[in-house]
C-alpha positions as a Markdown table, in Angstrom:
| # | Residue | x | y | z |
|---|---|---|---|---|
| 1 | Unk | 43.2 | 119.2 | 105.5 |
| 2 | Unk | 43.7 | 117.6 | 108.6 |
| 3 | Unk | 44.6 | 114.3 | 106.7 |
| 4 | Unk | 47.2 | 116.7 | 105.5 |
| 5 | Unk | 48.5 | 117.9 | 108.8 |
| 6 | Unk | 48.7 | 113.9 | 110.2 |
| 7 | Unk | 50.8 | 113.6 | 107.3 |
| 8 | Unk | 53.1 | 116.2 | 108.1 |
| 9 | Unk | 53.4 | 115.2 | 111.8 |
| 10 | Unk | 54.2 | 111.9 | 111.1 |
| 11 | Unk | 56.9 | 112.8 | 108.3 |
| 12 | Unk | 58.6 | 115.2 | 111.3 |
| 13 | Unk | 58.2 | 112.5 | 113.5 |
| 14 | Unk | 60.0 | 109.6 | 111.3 |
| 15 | Unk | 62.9 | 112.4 | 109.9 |
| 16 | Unk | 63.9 | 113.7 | 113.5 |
| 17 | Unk | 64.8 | 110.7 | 114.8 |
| 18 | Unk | 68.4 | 109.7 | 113.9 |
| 19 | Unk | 69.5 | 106.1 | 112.7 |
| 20 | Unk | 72.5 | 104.0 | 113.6 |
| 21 | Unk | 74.0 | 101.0 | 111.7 |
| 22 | Unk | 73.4 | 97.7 | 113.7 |
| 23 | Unk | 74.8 | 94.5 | 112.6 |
| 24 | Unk | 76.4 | 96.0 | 109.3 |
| 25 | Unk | 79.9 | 95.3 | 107.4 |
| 26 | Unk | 82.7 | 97.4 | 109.6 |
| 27 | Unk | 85.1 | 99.4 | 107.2 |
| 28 | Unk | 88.6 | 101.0 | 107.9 |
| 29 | Unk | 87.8 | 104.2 | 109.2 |
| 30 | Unk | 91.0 | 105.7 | 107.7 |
| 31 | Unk | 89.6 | 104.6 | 104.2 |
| 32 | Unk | 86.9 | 106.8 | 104.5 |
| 33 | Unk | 88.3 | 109.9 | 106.0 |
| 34 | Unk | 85.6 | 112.1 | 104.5 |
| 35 | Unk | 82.5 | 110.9 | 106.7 |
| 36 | Unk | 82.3 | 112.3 | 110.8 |
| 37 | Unk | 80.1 | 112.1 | 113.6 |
| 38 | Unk | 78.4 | 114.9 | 115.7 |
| 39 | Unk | 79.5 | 113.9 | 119.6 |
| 40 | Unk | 76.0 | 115.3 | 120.8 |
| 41 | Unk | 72.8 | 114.0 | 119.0 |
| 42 | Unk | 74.8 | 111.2 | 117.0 |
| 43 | Unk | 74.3 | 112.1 | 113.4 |
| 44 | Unk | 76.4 | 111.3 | 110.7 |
| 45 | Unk | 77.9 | 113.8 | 107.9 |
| 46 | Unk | 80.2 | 114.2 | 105.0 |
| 47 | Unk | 83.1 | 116.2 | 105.0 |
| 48 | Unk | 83.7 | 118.9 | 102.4 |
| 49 | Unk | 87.1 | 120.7 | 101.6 |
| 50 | Unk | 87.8 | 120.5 | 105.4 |
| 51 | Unk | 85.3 | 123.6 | 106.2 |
| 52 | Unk | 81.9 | 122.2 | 105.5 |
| 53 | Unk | 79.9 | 119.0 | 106.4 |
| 54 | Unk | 77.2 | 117.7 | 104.3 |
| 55 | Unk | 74.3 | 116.4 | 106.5 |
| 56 | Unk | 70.6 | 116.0 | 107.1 |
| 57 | Unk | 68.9 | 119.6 | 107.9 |
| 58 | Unk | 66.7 | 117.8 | 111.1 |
| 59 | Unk | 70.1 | 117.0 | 112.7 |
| 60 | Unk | 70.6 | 120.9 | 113.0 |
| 61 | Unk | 67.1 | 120.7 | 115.3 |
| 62 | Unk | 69.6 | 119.6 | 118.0 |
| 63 | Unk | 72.5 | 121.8 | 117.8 |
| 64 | Unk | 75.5 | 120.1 | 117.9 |
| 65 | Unk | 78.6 | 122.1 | 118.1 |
| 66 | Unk | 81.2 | 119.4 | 118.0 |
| 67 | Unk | 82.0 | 116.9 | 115.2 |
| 68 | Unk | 84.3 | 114.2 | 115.5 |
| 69 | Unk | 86.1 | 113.3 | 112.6 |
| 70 | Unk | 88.4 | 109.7 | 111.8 |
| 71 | Unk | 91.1 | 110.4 | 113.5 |
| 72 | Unk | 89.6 | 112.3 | 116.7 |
| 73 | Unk | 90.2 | 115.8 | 115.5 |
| 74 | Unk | 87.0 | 117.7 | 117.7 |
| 75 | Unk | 86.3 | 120.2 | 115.2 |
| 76 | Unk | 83.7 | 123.2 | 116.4 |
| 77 | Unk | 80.7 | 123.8 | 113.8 |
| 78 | Unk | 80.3 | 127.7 | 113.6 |
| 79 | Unk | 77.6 | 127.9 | 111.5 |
| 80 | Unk | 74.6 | 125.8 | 110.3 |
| 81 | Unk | 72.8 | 126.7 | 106.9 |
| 82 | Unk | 69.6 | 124.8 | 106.3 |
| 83 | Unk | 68.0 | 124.2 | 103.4 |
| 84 | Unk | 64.4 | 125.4 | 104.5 |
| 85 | Unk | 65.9 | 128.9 | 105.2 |
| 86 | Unk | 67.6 | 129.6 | 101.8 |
| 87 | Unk | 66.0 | 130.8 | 98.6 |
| 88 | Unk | 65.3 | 127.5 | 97.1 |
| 89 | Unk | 63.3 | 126.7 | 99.8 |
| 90 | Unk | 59.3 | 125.9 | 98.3 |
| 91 | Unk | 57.9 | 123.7 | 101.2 |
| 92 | Unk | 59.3 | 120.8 | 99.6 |
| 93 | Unk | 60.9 | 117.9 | 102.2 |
| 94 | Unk | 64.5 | 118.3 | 101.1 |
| 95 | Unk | 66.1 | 117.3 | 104.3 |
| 96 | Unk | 70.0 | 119.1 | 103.5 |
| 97 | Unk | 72.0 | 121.1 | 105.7 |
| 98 | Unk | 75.7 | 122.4 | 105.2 |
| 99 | Unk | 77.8 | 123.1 | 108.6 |
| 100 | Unk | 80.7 | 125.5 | 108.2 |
| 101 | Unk | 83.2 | 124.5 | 110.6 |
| 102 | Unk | 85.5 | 126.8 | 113.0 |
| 103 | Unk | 88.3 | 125.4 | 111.3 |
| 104 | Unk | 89.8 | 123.0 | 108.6 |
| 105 | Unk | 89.1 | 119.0 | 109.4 |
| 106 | Unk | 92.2 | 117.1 | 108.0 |
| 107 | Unk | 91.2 | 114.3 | 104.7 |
| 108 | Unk | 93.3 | 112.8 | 102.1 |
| 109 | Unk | 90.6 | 112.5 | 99.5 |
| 110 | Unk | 87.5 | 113.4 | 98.6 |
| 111 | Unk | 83.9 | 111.5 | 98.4 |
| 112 | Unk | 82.5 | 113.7 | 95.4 |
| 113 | Unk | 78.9 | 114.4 | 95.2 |
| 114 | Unk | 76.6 | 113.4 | 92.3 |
| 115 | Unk | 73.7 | 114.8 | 90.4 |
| 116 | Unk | 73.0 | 112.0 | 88.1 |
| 117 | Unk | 69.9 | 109.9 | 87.7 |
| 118 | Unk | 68.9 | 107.2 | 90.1 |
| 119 | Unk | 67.3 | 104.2 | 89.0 |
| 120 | Unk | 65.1 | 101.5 | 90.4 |
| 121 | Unk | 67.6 | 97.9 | 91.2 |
| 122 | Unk | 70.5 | 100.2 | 91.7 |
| 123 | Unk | 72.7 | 99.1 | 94.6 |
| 124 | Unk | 74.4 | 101.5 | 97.2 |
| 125 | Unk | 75.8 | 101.8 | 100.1 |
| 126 | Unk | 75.0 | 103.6 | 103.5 |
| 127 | Unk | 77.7 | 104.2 | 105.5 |
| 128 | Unk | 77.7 | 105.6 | 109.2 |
| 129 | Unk | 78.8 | 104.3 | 112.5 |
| 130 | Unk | 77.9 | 101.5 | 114.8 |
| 131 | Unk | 75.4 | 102.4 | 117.5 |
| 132 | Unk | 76.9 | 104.0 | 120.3 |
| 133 | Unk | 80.8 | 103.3 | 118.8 |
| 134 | Unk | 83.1 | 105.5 | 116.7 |
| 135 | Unk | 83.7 | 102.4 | 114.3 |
| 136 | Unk | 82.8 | 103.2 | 110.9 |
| 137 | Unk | 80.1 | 100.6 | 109.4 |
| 138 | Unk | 78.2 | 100.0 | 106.0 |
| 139 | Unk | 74.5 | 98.8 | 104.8 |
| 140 | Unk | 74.0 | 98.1 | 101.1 |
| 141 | Unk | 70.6 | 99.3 | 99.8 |
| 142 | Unk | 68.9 | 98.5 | 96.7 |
| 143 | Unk | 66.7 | 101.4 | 95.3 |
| 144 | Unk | 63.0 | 100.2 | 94.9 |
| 145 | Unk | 60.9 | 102.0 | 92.1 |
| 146 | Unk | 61.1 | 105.7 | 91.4 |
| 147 | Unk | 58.2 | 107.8 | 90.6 |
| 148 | Unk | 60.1 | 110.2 | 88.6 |
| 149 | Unk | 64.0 | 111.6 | 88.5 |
| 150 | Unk | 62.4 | 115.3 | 89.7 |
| 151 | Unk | 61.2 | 113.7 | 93.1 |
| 152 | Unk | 63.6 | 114.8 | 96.0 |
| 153 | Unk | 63.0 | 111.4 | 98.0 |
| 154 | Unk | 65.0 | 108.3 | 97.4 |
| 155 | Unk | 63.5 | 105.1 | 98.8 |
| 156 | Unk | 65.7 | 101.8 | 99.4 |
| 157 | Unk | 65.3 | 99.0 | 101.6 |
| 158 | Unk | 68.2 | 96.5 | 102.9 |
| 159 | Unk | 69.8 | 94.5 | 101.5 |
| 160 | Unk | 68.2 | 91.0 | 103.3 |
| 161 | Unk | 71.0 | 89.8 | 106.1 |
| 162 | Unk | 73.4 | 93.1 | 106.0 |
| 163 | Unk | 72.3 | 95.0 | 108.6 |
| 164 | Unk | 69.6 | 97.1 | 110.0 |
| 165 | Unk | 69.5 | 101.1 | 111.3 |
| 166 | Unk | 68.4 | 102.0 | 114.5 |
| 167 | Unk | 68.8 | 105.3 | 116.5 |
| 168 | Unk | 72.2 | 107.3 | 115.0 |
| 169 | Unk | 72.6 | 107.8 | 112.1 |
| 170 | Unk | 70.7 | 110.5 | 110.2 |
| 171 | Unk | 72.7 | 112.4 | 107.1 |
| 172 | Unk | 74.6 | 109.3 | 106.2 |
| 173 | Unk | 75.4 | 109.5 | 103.3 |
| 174 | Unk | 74.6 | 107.2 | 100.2 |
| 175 | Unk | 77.5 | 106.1 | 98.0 |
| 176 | Unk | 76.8 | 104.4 | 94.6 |
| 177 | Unk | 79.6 | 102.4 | 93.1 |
| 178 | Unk | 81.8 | 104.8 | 91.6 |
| 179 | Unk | 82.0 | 106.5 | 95.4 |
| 180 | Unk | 80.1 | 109.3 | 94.7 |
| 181 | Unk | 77.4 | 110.7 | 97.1 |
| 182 | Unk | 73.9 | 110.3 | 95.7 |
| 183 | Unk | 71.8 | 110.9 | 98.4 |
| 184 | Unk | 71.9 | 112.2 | 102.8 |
| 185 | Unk | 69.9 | 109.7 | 104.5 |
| 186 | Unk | 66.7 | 111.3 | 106.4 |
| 187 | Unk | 65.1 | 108.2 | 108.0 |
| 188 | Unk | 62.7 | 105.8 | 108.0 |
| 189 | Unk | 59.3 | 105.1 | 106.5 |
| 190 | Unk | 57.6 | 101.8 | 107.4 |
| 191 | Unk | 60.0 | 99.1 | 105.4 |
| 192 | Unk | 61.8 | 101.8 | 103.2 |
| 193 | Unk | 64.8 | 104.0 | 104.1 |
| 194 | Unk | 64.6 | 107.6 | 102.9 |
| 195 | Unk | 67.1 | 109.7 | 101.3 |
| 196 | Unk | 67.3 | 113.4 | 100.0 |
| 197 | Unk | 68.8 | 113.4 | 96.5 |
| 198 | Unk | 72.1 | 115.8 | 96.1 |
| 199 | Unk | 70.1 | 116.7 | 92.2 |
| 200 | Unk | 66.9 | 118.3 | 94.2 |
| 201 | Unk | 69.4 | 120.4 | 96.7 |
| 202 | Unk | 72.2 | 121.0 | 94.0 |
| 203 | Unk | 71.5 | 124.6 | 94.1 |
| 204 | Unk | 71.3 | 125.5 | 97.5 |
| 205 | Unk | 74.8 | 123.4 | 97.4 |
| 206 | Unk | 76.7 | 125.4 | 94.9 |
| 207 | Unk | 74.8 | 128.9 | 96.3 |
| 208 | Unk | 76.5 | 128.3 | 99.9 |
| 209 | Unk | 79.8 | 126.6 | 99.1 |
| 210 | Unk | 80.5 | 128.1 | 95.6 |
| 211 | Unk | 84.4 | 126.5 | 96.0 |
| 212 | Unk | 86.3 | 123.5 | 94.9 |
| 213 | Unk | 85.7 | 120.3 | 96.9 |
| 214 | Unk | 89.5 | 119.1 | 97.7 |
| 215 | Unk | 91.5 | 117.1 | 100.1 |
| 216 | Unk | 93.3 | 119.9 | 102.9 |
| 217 | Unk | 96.2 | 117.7 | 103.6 |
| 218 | Unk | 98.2 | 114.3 | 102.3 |
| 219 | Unk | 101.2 | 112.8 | 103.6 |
| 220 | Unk | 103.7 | 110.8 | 102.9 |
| 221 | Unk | 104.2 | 111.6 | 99.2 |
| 222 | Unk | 107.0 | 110.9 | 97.2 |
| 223 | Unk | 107.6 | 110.8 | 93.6 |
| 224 | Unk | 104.0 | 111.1 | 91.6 |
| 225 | Unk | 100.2 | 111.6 | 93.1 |
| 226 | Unk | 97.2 | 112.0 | 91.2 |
| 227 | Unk | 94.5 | 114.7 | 93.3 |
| 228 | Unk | 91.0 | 114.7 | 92.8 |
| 229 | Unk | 89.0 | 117.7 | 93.2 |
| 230 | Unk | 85.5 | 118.7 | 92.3 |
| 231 | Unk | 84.1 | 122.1 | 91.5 |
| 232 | Unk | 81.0 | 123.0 | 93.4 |
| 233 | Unk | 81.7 | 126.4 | 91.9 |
| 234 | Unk | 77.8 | 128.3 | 90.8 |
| 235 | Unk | 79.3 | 128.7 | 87.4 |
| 236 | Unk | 82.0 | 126.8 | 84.8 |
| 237 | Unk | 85.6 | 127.7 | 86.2 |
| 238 | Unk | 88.7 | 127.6 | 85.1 |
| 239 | Unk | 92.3 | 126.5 | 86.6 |
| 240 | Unk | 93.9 | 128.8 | 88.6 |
| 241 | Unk | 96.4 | 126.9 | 90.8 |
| 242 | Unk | 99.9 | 127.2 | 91.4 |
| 243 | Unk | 102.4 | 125.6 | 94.2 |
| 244 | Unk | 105.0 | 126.1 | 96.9 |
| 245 | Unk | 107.2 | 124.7 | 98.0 |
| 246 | Unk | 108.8 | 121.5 | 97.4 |
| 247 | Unk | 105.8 | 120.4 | 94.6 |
| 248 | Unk | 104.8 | 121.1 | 91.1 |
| 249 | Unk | 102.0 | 120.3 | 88.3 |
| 250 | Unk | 102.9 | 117.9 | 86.1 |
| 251 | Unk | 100.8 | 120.4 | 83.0 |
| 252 | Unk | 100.9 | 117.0 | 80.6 |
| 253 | Unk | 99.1 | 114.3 | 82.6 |
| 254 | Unk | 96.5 | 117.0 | 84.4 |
| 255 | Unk | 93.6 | 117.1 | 83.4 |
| 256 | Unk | 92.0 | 120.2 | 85.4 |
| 257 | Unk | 94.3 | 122.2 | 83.2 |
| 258 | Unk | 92.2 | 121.3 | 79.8 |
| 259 | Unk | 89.3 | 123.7 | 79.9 |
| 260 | Unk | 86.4 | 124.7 | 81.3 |
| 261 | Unk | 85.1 | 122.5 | 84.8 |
| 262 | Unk | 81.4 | 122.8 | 85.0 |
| 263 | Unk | 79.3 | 122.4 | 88.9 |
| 264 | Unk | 79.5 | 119.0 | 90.2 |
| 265 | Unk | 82.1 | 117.6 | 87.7 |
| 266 | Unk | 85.7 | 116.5 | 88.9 |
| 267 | Unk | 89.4 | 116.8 | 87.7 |
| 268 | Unk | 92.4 | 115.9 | 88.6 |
| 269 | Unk | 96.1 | 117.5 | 89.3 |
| 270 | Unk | 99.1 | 115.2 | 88.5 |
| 271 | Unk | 102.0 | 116.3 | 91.3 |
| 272 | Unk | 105.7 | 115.8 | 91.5 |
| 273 | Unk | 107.7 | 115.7 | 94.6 |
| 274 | Unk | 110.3 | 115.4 | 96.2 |
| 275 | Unk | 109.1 | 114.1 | 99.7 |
| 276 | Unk | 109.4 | 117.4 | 101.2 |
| 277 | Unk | 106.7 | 120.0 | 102.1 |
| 278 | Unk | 104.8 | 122.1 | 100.1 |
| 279 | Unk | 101.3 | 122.9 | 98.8 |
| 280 | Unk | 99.2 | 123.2 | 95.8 |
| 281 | Unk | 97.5 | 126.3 | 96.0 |
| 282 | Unk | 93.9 | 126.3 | 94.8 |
| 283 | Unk | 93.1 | 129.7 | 95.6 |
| 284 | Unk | 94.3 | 131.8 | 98.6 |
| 285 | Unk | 91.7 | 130.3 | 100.7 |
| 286 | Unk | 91.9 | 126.9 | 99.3 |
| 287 | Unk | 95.2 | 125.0 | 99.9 |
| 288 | Unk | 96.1 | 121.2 | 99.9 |
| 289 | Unk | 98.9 | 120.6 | 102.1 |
| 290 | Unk | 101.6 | 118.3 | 100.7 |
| 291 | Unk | 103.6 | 116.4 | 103.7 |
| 292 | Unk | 103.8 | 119.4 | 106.0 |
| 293 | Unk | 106.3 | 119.4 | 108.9 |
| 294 | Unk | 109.2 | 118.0 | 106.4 |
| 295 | Unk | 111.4 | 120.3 | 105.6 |
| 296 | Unk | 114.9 | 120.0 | 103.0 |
| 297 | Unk | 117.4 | 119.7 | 105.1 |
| 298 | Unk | 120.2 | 119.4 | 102.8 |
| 299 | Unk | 122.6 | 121.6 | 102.6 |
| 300 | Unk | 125.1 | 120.6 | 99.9 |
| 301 | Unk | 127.8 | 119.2 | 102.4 |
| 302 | Unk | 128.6 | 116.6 | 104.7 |
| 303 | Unk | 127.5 | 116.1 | 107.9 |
| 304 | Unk | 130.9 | 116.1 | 109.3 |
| 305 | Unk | 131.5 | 119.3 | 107.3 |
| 306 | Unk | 132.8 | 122.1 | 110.1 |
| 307 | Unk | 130.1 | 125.0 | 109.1 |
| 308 | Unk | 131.3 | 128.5 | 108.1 |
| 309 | Unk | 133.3 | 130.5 | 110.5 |
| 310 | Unk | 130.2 | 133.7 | 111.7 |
| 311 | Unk | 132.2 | 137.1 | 111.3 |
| 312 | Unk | 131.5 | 139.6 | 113.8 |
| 313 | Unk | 132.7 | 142.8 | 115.7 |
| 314 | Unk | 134.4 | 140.7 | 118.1 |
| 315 | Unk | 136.2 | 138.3 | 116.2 |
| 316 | Unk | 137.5 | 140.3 | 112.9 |
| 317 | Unk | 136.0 | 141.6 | 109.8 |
| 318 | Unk | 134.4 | 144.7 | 111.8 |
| 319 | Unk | 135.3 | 148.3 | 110.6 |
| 320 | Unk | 137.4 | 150.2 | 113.2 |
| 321 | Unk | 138.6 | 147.4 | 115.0 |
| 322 | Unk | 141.8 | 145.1 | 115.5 |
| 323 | Unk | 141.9 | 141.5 | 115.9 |
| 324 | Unk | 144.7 | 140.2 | 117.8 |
| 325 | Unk | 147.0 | 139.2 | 115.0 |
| 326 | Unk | 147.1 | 142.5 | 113.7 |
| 327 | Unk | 147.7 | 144.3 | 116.7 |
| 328 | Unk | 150.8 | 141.9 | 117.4 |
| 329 | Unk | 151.9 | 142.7 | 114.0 |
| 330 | Unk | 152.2 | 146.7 | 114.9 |
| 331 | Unk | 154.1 | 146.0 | 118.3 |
| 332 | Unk | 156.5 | 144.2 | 116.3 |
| 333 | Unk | 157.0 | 146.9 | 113.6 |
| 334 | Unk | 157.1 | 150.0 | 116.4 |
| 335 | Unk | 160.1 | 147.4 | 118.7 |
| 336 | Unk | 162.0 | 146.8 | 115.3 |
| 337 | Unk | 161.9 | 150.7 | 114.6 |
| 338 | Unk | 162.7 | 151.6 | 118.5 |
| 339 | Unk | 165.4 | 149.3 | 118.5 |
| 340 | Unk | 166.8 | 150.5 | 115.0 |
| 341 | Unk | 167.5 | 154.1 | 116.5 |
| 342 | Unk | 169.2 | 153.1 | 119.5 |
């Protein structure tokens, strides 16, 4: 028993700590617009559909209110929703938290998560920032031995000469080669680093979001784009979107439109524009912005064009009322009649 509770101290101990890059591969932070940083204890999250943040449950110890996101939007976290207080809680260490933000944090695409099986040998990346610095970095990670796919811990070690963690950088995600998010990094455990799989959390995921996983905003589009979006939805879905504006589904070439989209799996929506603003429209409460602040200015004439005369009261075209010409007109008549007399 008490060999039990030394266990459990030292676990708390190794996962409260937060872990920085040091010495890793520096990325464009613009590339990877999805991944933020709290400003007070220094952890490291993912961003989902602009309103939630993926991250490790012992960063919540802390309390941050603040995240700061790629390109320095300070976004307030409202709410925190730890794993160890929902349902699917059964004293297991699943170290996953999901922060609902104040308001919508600004991306152009998605990092989708991922359920699916990881094996021993397989190579991934951490990503998180630089101790002390806002500069996105990476650490590739080779997964050692597994004891089975059911186990909620992931265990890697580094990649030999590509970096090392230190204090900074807890719920980091882990990204596997087709850029989906496999794991939330917890901490450190002698000479292995410790993840929480997304498949041993996937239904307290889908239980709090229960949404679509989509970019909020994208700029700069002309012609054709291809959106990817994944449903974290508790059951199969369907599509339901329409658009505004200056944008439309291309119904041929999308592939959200062709049936059912079960949790965790992704689609995409073809769009045409024109360069101008509009949206595709989710649902009411989830909305991709398509180049906002551009309106269509044209208006079918030059620009030396003189615009339309405005009508009004005081310059003709007002019941009950004369304009100058006409009441010249009368004077004339009523002379030409006086003067017809005499």
């Amino acid at each position: 028993m008490k060999q039990k509770k030394y266990l459990l101290v030292l676990t708390t101990l190794l996962t409260s700590q937060a872990f920085a890059i040091e010495s890793g591969q520096n990325v464009l932070n613009a590339q990877h617009q999805t991944i933020i940083q709290t400003t007070k204890n220094k952890c490291t999250g993912n961003l989902i559909a602009g309103k939630w943040v993926l991250t490790a449950q012992h960063c919540s110890a802390n309390n941050p209110t603040i995240i700061n996101t790629f390109n320095n939007q300070r976004i307030l976290v409202k709410e925190q929703i730890n794993h160890n207080n929902s349902p699917y809680y059964y004293g297991d260490t699943i170290d996953i938290a999901l922060w609902k933000l104040d308001k919508d944090a600004q991306f152009n695409k998605i990092t989708p998560l991922s359920i699916t099986p990881i094996s021993a040998k397989q190579n991934i990346d951490l990503y998180g920032f630089a101790n002390n610095s806002d500069q996105i970095s990476k650490v590739p990670l080779i997964i050692t031995s597994q004891p089975n796919d059911n186990d909620s811990i992931v265990k890697s070690v580094v990649l030999k000469g590509n970096g090392t963690l230190v204090a900074g950088d807890s719920g980091a995600p882990y990204i596997n080669a087709n850029n989906q998010i496999v794991a939330v990094h917890q901490g450190i455990e002698g000479d292995f680093y410790r993840g929480t799989r997304i498949s041993s959390a996937q239904d307290f995921i889908l239980d709090t979001i229960d949404g679509w996983n989509y970019p909020t905003l994208l700029a700069n589009v002309k012609g054709q784009q291809v959106i990817t979006i994944q449903s974290l939805h508790k059951d199969d879905v369907i599509d339901q979107a329409y658009t505004s504006g200056n944008v439309t589904i291309n119904s041929d070439q999308s592939t959200c439109l062709k049936g059912n989209i079960s949790p965790f799996k992704t689609c995409t929506y073809v769009i045409d524009t024109d360069g101008n603003e509009g949206s595709l429209i989710l649902s009411p409460t989830e909305v991709i912005s398509i180049n906002p602040g551009i309106k269509d200015d044209s208006t079918g004439k030059d620009n030396n064009d003189k615009p339309d005369q405005i009508i009004t009261d005081n310059n003709g075209g007002g019941g009950g009322t004369f304009n100058l010409s006409a009441l010249f007109s009368l004077l004339f008549i009523v002379f030409l009649r006086r003067k017809t007399r005499c």
